[in-house]
N, C-alpha and C positions, 0 to 999 in steps of 0.2 A: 439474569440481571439485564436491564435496559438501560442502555444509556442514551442521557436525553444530550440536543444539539450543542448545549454550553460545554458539553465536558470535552469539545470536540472543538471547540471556536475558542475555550480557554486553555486550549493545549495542555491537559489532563491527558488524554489520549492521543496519539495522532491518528485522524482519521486512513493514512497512506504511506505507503514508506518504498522512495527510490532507492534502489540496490543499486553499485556498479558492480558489475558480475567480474568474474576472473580471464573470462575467455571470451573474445571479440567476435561476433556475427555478422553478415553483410548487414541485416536489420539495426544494429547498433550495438551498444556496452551495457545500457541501463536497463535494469526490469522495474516492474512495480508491481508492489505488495498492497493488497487493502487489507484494512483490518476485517475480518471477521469474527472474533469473540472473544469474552471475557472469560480466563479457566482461572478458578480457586485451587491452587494448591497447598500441601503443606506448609510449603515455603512463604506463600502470600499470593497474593491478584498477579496474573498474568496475562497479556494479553497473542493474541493469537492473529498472524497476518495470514493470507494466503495470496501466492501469486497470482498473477493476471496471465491468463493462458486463452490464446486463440489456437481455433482445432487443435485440441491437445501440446501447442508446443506454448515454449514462455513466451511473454507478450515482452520484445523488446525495442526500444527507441536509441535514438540515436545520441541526441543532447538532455541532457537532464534535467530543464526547461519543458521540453517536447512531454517529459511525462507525467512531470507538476501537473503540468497544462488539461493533457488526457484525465487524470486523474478526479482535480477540479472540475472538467467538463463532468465524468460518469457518474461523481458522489453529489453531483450539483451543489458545491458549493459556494461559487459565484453566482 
């Protein structure tokens, strides 16, 4: 299933999702999630994030602004 840009601009979906993680790194507290896909389950429509990982480790920031920000830059949606 495809989802077009309204479902995403009328926040039906969120396009991205800032985590605070549990355990602090010099890199920061915060990760982010982008959505990658829609699963039909029993249960109903689920949606599916997957972290943001540079060379294999999680992509983390420091203020949780900093990954709005990133986030908005890489799904271009500014």
């Amino acid at each position: 299933m495809l989802l077009s840009k309204a479902s995403f601009s009328d926040q039906q979906v969120l396009p991205f999702i800032v985590k605070k993680e549990a355990k602090r790194t010099e890199d920061g507290v915060y990760s982010l999630h982008l959505f990658s896909r829609t699963v039909i389950t029993k249960e109903g429509r689920k949606y599916r994030y997957l972290p943001l990982k540079f060379e294999g480790e999680l992509a983390m920031f420091r203020k949780r602004k900093d990954a709005e920000e990133y986030a908005r830059y890489r799904l271009a949606l500014d």
